[in-house]
Backbone of each chain as ProteinMPNN parsed JSONL, in Angstrom:
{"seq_chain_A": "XXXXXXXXXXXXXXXXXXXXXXXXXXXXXXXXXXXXXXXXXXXXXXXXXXXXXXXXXXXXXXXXXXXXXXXXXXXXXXXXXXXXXXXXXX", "coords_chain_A": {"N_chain_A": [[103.466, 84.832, 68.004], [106.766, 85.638, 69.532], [108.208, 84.009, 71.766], [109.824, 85.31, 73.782], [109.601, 88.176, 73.535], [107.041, 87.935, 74.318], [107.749, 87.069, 77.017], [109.013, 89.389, 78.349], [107.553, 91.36, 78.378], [105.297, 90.066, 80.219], [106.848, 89.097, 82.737], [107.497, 91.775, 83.754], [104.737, 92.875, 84.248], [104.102, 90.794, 86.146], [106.115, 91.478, 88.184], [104.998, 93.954, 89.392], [102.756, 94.545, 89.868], [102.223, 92.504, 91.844], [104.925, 93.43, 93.828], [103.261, 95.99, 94.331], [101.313, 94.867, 95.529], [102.709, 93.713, 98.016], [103.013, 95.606, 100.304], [100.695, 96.071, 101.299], [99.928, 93.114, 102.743], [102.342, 93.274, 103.907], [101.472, 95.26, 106.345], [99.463, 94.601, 106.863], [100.577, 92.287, 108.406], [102.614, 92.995, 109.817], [101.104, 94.225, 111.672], [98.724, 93.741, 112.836], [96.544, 95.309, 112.374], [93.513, 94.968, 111.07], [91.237, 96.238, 110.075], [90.669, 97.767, 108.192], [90.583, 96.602, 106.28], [87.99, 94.939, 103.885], [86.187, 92.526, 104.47], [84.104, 91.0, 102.31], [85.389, 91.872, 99.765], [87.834, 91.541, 99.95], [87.891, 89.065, 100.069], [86.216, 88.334, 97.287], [88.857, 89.531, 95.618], [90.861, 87.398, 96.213], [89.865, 84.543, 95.706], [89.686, 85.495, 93.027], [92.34, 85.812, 91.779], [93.246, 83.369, 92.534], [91.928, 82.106, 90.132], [92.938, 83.195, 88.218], [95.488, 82.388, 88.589], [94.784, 79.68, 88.292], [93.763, 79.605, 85.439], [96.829, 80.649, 84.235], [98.186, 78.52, 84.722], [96.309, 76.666, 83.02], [96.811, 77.728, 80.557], [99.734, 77.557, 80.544], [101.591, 80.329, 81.108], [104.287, 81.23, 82.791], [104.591, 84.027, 83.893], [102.155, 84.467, 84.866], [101.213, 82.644, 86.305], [103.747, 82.561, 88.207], [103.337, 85.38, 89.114], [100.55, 85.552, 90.094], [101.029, 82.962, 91.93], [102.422, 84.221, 93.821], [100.75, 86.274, 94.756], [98.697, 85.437, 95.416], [99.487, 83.684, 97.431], [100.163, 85.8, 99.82], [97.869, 87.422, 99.814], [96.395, 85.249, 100.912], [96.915, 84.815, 103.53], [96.197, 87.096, 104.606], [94.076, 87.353, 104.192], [93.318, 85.198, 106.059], [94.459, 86.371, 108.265], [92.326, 88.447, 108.553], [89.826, 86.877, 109.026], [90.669, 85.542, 111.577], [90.545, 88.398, 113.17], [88.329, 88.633, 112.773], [86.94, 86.93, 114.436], [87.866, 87.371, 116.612], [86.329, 89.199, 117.47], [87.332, 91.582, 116.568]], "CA_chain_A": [[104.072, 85.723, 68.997], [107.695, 85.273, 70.087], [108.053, 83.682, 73.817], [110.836, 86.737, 74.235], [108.981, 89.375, 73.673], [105.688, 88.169, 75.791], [108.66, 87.348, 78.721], [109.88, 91.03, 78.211], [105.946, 92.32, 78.933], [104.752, 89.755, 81.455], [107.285, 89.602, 84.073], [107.1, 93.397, 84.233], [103.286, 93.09, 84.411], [103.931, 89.936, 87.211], [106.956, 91.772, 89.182], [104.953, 95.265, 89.049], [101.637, 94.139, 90.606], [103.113, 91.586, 92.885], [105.484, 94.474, 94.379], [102.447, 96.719, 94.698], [100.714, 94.533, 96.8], [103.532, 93.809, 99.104], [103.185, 96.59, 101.354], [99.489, 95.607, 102.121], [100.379, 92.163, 103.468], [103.128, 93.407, 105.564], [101.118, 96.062, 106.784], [98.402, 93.84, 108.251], [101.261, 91.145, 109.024], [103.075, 93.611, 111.582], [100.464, 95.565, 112.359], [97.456, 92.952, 113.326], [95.267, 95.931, 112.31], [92.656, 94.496, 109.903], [89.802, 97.08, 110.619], [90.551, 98.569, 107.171], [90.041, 95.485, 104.902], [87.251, 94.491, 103.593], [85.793, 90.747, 104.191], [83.507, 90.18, 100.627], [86.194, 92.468, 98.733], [89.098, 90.362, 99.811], [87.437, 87.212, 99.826], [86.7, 88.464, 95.628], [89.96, 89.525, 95.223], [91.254, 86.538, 96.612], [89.298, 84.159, 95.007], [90.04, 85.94, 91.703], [94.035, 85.778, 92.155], [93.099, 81.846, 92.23], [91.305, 81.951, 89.133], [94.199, 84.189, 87.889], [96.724, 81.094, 88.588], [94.503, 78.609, 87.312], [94.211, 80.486, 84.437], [98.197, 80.89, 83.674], [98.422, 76.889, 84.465], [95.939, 76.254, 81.76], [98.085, 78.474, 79.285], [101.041, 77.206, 80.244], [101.838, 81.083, 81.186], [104.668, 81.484, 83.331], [104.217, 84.918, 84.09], [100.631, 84.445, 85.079], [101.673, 81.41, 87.036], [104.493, 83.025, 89.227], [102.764, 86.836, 89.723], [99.504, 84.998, 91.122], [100.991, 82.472, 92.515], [102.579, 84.82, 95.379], [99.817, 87.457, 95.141], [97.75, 84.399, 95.985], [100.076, 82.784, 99.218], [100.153, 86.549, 100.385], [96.322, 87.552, 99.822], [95.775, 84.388, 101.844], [97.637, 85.112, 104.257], [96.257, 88.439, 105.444], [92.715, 86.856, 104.387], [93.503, 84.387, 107.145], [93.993, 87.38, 109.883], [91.069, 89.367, 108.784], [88.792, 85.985, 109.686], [91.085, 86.037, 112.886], [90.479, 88.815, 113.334], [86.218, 89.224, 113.084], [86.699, 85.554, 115.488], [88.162, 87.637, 118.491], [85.654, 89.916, 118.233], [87.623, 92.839, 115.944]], "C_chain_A": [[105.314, 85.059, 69.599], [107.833, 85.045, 71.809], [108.546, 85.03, 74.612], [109.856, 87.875, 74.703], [107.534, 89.074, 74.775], [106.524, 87.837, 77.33], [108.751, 88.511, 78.947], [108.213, 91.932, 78.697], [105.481, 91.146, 80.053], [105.516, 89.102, 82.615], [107.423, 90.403, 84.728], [106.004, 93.155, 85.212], [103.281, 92.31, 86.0], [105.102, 90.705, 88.674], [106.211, 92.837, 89.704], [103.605, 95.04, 90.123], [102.035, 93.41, 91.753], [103.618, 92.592, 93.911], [104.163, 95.72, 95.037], [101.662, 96.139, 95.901], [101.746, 93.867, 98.192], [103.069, 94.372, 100.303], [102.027, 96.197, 102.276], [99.766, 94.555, 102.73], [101.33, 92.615, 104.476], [102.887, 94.07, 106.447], [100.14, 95.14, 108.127], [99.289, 92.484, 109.167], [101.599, 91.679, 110.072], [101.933, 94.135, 112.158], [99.277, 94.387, 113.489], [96.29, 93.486, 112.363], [94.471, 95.227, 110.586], [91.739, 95.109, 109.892], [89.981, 97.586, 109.145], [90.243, 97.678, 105.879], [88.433, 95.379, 105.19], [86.842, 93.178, 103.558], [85.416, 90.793, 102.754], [84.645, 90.95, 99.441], [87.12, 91.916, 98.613], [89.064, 89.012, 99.424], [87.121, 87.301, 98.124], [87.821, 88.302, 95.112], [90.787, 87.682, 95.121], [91.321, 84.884, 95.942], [89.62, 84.236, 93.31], [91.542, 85.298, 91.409], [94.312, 83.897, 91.759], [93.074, 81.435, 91.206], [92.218, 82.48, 88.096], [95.077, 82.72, 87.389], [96.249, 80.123, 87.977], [94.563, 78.765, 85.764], [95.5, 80.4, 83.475], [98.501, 79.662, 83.709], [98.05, 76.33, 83.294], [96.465, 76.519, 80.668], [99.542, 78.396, 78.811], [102.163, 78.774, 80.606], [102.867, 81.175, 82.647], [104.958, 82.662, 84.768], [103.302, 85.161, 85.04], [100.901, 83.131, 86.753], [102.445, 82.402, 88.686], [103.751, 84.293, 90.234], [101.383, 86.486, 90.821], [99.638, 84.556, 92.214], [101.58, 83.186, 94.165], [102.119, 85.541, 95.552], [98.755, 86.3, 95.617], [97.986, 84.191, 97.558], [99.327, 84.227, 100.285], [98.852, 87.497, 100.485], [95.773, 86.659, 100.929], [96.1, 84.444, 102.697], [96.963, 86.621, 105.209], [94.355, 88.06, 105.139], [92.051, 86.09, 105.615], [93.29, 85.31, 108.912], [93.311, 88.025, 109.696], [89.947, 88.477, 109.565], [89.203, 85.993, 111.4], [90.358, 87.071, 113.487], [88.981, 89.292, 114.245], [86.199, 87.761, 114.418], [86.887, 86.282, 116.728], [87.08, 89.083, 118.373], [85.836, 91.486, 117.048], [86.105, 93.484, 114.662]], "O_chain_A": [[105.128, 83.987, 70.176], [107.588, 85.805, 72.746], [108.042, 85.618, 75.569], [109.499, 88.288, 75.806], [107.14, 89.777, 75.705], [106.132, 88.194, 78.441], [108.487, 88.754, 80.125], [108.091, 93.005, 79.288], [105.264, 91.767, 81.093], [104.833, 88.551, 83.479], [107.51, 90.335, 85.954], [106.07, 93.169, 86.441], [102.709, 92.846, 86.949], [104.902, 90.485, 89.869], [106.636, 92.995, 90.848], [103.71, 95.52, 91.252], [102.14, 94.101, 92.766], [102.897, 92.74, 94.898], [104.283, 96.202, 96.163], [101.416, 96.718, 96.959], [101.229, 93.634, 99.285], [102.75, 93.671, 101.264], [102.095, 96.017, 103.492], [100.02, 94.969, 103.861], [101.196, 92.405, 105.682], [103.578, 93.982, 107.462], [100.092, 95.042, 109.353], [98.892, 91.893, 110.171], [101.226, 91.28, 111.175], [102.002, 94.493, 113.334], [99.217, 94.421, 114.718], [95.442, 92.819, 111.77], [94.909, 95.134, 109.439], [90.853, 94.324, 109.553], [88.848, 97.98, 108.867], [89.785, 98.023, 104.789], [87.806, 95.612, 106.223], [87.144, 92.573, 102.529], [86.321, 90.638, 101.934], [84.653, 90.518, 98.288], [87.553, 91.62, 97.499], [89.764, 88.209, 98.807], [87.691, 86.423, 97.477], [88.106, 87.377, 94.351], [91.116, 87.051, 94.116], [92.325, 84.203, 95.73], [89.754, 83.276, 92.55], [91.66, 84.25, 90.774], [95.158, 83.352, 91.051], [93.846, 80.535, 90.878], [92.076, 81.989, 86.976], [95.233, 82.208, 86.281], [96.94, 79.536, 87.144], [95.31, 78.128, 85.021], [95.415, 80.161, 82.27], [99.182, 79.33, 82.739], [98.801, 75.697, 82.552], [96.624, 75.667, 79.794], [100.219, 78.71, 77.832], [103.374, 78.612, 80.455], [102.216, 81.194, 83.692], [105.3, 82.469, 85.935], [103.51, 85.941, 85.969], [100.635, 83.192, 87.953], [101.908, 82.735, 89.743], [103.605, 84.313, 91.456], [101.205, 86.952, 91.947], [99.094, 84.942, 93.249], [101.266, 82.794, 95.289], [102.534, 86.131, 96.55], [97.898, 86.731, 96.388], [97.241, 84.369, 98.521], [98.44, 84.087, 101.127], [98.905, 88.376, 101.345], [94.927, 87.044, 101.735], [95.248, 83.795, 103.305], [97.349, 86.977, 106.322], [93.501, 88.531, 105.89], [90.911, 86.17, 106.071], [92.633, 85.165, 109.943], [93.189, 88.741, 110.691], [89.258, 88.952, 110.468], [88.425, 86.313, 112.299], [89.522, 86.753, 114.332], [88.637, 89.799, 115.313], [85.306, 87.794, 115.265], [86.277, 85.998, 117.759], [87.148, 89.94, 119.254], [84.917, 92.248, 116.748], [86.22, 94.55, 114.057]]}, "seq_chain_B": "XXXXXXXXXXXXXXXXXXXXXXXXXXXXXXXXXXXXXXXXXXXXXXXXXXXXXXXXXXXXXXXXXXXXXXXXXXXXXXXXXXXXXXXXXX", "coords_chain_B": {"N_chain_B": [[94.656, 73.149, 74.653], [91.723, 73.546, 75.303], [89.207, 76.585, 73.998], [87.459, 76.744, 75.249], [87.126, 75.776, 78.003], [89.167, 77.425, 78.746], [88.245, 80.195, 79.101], [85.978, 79.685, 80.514], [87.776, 79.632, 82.859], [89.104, 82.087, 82.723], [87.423, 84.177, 82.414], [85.763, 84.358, 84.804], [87.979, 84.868, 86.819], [88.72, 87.423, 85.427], [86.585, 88.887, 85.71], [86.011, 89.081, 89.003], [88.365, 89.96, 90.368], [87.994, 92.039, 88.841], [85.772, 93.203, 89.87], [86.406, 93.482, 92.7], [87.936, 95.433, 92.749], [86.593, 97.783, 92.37], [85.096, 98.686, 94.606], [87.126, 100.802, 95.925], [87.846, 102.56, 93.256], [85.202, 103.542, 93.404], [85.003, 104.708, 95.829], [87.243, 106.768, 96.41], [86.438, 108.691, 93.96], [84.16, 108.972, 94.802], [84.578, 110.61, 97.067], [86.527, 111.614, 97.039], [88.4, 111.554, 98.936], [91.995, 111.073, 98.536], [93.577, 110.34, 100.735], [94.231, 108.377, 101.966], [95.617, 106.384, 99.803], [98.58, 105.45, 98.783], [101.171, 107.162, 96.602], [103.088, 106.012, 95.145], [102.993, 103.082, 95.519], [100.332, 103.161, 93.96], [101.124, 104.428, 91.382], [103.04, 102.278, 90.725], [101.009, 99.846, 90.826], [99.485, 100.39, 88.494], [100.984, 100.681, 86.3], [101.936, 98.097, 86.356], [98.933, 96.757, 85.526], [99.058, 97.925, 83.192], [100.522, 96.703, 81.638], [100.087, 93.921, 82.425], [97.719, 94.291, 80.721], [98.714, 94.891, 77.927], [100.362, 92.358, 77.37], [98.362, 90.489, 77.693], [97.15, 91.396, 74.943], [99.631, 90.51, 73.325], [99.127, 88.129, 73.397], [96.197, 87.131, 73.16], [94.518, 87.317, 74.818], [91.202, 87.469, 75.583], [89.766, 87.478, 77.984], [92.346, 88.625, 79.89], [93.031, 90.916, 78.426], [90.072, 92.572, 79.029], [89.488, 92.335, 81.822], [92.221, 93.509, 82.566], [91.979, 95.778, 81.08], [89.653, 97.57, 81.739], [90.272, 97.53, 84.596], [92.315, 98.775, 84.249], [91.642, 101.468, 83.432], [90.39, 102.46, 85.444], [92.108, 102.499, 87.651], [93.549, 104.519, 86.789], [91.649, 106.752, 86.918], [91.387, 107.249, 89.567], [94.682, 107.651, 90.311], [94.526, 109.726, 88.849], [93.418, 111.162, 90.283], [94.673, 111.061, 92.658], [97.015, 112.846, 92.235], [95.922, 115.275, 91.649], [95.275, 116.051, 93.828], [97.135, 115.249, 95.368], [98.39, 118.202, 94.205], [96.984, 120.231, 95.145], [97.668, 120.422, 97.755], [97.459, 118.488, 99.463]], "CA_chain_B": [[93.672, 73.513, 75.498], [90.249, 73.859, 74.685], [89.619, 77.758, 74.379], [85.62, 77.146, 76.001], [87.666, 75.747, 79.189], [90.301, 78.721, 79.084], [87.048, 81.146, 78.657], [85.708, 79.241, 81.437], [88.02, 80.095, 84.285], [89.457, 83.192, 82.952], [86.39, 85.119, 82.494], [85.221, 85.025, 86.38], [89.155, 85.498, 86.81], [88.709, 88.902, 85.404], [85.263, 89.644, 86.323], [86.274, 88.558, 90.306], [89.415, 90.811, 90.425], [87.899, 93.594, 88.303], [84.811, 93.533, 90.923], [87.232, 93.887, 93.89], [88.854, 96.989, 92.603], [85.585, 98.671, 91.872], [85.097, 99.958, 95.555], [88.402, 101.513, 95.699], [87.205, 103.614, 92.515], [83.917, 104.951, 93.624], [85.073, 105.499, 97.034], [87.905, 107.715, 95.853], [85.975, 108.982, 93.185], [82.21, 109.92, 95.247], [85.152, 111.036, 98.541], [87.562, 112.618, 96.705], [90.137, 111.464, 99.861], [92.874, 110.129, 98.35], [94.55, 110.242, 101.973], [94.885, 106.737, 102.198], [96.186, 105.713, 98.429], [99.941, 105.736, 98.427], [101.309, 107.119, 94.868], [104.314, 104.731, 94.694], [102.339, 102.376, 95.035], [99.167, 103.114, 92.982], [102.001, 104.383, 89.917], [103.247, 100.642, 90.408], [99.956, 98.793, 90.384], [98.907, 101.526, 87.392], [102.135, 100.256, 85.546], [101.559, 96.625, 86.21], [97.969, 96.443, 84.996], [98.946, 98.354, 81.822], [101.901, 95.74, 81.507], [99.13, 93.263, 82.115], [97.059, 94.819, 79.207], [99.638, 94.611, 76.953], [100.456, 91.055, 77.527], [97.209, 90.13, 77.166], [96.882, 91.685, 73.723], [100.172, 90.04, 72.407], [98.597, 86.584, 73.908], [95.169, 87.478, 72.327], [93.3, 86.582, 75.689], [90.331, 87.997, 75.899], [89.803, 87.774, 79.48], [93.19, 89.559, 80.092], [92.34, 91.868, 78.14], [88.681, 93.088, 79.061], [89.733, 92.544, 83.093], [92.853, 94.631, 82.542], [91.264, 97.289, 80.437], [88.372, 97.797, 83.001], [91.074, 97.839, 85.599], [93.478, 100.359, 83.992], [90.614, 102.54, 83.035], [89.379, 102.911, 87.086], [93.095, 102.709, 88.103], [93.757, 105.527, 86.036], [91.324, 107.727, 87.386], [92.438, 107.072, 90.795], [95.548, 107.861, 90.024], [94.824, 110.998, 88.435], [92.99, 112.209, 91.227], [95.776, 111.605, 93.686], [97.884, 113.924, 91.345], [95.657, 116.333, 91.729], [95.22, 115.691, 95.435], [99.094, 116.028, 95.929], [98.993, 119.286, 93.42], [96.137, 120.991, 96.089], [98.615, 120.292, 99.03], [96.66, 117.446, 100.238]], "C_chain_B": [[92.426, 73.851, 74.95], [89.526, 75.275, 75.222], [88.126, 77.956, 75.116], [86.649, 76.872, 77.339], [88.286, 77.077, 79.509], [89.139, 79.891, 79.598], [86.12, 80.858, 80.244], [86.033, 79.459, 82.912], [88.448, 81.59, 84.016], [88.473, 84.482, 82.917], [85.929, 85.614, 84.093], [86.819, 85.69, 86.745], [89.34, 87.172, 86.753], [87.694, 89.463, 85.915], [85.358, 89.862, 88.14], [87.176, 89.711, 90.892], [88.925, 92.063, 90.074], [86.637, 94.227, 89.293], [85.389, 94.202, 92.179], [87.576, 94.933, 93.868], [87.654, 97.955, 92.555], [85.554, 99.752, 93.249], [85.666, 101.125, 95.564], [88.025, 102.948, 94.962], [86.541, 104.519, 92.825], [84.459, 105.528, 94.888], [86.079, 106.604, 97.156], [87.283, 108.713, 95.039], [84.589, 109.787, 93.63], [83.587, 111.108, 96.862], [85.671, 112.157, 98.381], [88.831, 112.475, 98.072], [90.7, 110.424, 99.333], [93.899, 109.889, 99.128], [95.336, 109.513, 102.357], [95.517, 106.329, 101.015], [97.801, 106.624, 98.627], [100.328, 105.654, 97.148], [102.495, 106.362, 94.516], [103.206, 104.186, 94.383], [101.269, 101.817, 93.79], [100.306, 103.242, 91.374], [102.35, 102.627, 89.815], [102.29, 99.767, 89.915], [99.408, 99.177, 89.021], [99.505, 100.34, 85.937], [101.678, 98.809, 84.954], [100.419, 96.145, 85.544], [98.02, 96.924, 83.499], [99.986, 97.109, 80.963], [100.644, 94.398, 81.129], [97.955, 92.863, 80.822], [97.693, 94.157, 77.579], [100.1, 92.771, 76.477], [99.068, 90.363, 77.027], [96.229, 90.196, 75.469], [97.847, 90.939, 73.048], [99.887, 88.385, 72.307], [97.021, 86.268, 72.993], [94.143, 86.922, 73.048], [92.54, 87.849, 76.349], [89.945, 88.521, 77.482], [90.344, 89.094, 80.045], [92.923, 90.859, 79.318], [91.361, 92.925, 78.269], [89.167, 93.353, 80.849], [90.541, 93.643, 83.435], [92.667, 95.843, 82.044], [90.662, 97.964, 81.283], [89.26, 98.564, 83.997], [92.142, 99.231, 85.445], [92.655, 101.47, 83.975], [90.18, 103.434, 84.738], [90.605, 103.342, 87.949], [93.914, 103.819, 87.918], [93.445, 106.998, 86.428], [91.557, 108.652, 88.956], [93.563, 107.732, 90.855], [95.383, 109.596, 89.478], [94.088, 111.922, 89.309], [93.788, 112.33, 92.721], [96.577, 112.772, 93.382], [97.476, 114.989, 92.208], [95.323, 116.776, 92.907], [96.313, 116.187, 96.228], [99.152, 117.667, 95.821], [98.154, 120.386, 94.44], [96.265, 120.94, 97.542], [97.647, 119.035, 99.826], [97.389, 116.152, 100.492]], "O_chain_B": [[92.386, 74.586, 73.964], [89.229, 75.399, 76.41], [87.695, 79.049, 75.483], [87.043, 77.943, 77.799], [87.915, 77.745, 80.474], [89.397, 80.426, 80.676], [85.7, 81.786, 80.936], [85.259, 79.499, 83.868], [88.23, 82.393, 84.924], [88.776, 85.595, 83.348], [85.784, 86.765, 84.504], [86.904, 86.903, 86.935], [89.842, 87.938, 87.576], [87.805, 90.502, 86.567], [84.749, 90.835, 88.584], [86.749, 90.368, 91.842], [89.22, 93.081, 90.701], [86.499, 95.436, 89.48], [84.962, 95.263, 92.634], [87.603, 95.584, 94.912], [87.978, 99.124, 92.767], [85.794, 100.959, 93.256], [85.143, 102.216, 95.336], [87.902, 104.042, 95.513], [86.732, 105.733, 92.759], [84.402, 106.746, 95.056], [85.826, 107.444, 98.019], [87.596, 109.842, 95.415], [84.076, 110.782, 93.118], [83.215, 112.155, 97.393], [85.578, 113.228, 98.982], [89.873, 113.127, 98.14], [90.341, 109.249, 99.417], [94.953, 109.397, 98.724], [96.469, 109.574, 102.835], [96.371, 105.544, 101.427], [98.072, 107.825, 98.621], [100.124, 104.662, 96.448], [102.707, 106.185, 93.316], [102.484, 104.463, 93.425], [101.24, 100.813, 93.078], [100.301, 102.394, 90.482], [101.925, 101.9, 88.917], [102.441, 99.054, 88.922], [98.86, 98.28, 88.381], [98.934, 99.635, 85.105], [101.289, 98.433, 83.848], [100.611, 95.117, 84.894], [97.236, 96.48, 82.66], [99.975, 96.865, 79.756], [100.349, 94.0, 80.002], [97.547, 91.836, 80.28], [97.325, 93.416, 76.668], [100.073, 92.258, 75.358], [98.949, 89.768, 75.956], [95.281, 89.558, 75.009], [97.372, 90.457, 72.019], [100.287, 87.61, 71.438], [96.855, 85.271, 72.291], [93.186, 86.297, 72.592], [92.881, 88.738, 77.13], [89.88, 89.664, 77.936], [89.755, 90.095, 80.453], [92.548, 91.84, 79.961], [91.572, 94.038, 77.788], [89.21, 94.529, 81.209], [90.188, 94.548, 84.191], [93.147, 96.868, 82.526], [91.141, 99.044, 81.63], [89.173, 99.764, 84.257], [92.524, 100.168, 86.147], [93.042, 102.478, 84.565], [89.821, 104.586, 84.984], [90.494, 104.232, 88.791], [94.837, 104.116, 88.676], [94.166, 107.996, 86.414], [91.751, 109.812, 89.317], [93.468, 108.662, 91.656], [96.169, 110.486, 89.806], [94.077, 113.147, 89.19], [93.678, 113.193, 93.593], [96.793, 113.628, 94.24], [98.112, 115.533, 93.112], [95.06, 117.972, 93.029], [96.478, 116.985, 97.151], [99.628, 118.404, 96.684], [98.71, 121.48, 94.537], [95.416, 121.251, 98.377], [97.336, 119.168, 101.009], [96.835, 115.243, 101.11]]}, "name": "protein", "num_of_chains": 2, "seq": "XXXXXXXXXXXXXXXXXXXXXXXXXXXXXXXXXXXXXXXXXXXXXXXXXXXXXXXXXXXXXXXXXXXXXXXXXXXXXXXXXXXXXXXXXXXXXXXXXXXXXXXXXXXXXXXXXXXXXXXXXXXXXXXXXXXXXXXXXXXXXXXXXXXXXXXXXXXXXXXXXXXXXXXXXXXXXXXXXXXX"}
């Protein structure tokens, strides 16, 4: 398999997903509101996304590497104010 | 790389991620409110996981493969019941 052609399908795949989850992070970033996440669903996800990156390290996958690695920061990130969140009480 | 290691993290990888999304599914799916699912969005993440798919087939990783399949398949339906959500003025 030419490197080209799997660049040409998995930076799509990594810009495309990535971009999708955007909105959720900035949503709970301005907002505070975390009442609509899920603790054990995020904490999966989350978790996964990890396993994701380790994953694209072991492969050497760029793609896999980059798309995780900031669906990871920004998963953790809003994972961080849901625990906030259940701490004050929400 | 030794493909029992690879097999090793990317299997929960997909199983972890493809668990997370499951709610989403049924609860769309038993609700029928797709009130909350924004269709940018969902078309994007739709996109990305098929992108994902694809990648995964010219890579020949199983994981990617079986996680993203799963995922397009549930993401899909989702998706086609916002359509029809939009198309019934909703």
């Amino acid at each position: 398999m030419s490197a080209a052609l799997l660049d040409l399908v998995g930076y799509p795949a990594a810009a495309l997903t990535t971009i999708a989850f955007l909105p959720q992070a900035l949503h709970s970033w301005r907002t505070r509101d975390l009442s609509g996440i899920s603790l054990p669903m995020y904490a999966l996800f989350t978790l996964g996304v990890a396993f994701w990156l380790a994953y694209g390290i072991l492969l050497g996958s760029m793609p896999i590497i980059i798309g995780n690695g900031i669906t990871l920061a920004l998963a953790s990130v809003v994972l961080f104010l849901k625990l906030l969140h259940i701490r004050e009480g929400g």
